[in-house]
C-alpha positions in Angstrom: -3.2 -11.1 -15.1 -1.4 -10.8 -11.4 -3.4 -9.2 -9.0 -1.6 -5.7 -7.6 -0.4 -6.1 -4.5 -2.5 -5.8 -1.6 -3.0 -2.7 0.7 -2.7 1.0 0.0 -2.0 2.2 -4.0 1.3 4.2 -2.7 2.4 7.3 -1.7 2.2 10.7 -3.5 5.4 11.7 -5.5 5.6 14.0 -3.6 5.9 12.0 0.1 7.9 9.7 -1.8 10.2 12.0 -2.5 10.2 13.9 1.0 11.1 10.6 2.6 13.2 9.2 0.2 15.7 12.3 -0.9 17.4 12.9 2.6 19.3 9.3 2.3 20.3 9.9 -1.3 24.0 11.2 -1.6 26.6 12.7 -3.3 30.0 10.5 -4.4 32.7 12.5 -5.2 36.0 10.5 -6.4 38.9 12.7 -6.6 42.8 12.0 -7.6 43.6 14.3 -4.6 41.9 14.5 -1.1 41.0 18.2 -1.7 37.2 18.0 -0.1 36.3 21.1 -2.7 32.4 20.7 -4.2 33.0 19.1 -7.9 32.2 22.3 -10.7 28.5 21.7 -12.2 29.1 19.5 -15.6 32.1 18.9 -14.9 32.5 15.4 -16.6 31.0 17.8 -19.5 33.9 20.2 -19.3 37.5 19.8 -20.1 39.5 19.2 -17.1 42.1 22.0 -16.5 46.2 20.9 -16.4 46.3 22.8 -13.1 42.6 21.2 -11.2 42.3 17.9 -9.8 40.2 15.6 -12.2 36.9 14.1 -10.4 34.0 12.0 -11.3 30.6 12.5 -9.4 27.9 10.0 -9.0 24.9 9.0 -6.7 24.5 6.9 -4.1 21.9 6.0 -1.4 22.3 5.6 2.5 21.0 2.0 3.3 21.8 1.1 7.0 22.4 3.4 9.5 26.0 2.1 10.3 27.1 4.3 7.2 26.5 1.6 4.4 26.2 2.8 0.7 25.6 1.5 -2.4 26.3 3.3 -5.7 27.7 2.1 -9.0 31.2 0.2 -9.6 32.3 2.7 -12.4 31.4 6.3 -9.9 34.4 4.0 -7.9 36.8 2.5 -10.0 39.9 3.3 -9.6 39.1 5.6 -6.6 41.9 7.5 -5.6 40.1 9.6 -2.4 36.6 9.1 -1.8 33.9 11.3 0.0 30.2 11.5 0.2 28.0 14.4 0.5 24.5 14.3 2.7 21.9 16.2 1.4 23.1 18.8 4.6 26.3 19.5 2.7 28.2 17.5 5.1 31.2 16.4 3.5 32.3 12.1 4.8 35.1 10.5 3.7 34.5 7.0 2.6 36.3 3.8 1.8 35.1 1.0 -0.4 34.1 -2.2 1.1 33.1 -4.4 -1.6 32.4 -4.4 -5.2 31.0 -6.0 -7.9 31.9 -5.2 -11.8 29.7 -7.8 -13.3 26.5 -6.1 -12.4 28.2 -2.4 -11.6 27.5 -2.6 -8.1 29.8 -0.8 -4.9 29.2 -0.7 -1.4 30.9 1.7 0.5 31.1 3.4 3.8 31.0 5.8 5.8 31.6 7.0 9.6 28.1 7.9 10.1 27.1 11.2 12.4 23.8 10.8 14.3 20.5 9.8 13.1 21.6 8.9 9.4 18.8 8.8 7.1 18.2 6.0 4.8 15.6 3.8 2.6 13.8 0.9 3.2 14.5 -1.5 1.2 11.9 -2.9 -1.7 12.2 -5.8 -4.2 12.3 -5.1 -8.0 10.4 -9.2 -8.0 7.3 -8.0 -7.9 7.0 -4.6 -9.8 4.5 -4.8 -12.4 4.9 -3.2 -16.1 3.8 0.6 -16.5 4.6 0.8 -12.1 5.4 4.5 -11.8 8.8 4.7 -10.4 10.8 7.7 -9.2 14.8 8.3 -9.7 16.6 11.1 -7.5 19.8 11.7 -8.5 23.1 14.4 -9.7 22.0 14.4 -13.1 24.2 16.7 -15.0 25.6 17.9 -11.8 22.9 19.1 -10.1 21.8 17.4 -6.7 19.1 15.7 -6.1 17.1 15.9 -9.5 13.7 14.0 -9.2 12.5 12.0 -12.3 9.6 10.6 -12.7 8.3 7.7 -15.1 7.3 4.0 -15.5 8.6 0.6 -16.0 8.9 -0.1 -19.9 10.1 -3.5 -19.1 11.5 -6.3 -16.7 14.3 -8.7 -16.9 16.1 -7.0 -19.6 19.7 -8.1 -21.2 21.8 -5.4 -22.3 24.9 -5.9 -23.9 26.9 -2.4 -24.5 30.2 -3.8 -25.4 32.2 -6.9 -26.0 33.2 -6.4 -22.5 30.2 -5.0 -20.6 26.9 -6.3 -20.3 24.4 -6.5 -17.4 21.5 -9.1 -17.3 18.0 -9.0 -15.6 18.1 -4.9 -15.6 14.8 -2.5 -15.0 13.8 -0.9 -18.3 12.3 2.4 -17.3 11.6 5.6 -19.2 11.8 7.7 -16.5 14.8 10.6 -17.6 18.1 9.4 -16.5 21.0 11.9 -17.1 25.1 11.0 -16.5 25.2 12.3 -12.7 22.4 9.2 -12.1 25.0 6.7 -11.8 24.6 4.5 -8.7 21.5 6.6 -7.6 18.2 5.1 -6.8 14.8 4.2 -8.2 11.8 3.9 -5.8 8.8 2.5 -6.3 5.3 4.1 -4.9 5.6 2.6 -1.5 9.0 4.7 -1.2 11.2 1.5 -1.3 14.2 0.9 -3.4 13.8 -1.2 -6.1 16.8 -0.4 -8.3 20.2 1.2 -8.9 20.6 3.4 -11.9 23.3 1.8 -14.2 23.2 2.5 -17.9 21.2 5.4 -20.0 21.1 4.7 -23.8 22.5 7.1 -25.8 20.4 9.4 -28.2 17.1 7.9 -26.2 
């Protein structure tokens, strides 16, 4: 078996989360440029005939010039786009690149002063059972920590004749619709992963 890496086992939940959850965002796509807060469960509820309709998603801060990544389908077919910091300061944003195939979106913002963000890990070397933590909008609410392990590596998933992702992180750590385009840390506190796909009835 591989020898785990060298140095220090990780940091505590905890520190990981302290560090971490200050660069993890908000992405609010709206059909209107109202900068109201999205309802709680809103993609649960009916939309009202007389209330803009928005999606909300996650994202994390990964360069302090404003640069975020999230999911392709919290974007698609944006309309206005803003990001929330975990201050409640309300950005807007514009999408600078994208990329269906593996549900990827950068986008960005014009960052205020001393922006937080990640450092940024590499899923190459994560090792089965690796504890890893998600922080996310699941269900609506902001910045939900999950916690859990690796169930496996390199995995194919096809959901329909038109979507499927390749080389994905199996983890059973409790992702919830919200997650989308939010992050997954290992111990050290880096990002290793993008939240992408949940299997229904898991």
């Amino acid at each position: 078996a591989p020898a785990m890496p060298a140095g220090a086992p990780g940091l505590s939940v905890v520190d990981v989360v302290q560090r971490a959850s200050p660069a993890v965002v908000t992405v609010v796509n709206t059909l209107d440029a109202s900068d109201a807060a999205p309802r709680p469960l809103l993609p649960l509820q009916p939309a009202q005939p007389d209330q803009p309709q928005r999606s909300t998603g996650s994202g994390v801060i990964i360069d302090d010039a404003g640069y975020i990544v999230t999911n392709h389908h919290v974007i698609d077919d944006v309309q206005s786009l803003r990001v929330r910091l975990i201050d409640g300061t309300s950005l807007p944003a514009r999408v600078l690149a994208t990329d269906k195939q593996s549900d990827l979106a950068l986008v960005n913002v014009d960052p205020p002063a001393n922006l937080p963000l990640v450092p940024i890990g590499t899923a190459s070397d994560l090792f089965l059972a690796e504890q890893v933590i998600a922080i996310g909008n699941a269900y609506g609410y902001e910045h939900t920590v999950t916690v859990g392990f690796v169930s496996a590596k390199n995995r194919d998933v096809t959901l329909n004749k038109d979507v499927s992702y390749q080389q994905l992180i199996q983890t059973q750590t409790p992702i919830n619709p919200g997650n989308s385009g939010g992050p997954l840390f290992n111990k050290k506190g880096e990002l290793v992963g993008v939240n992408v796909a949940i299997r229904a009835g898991a």
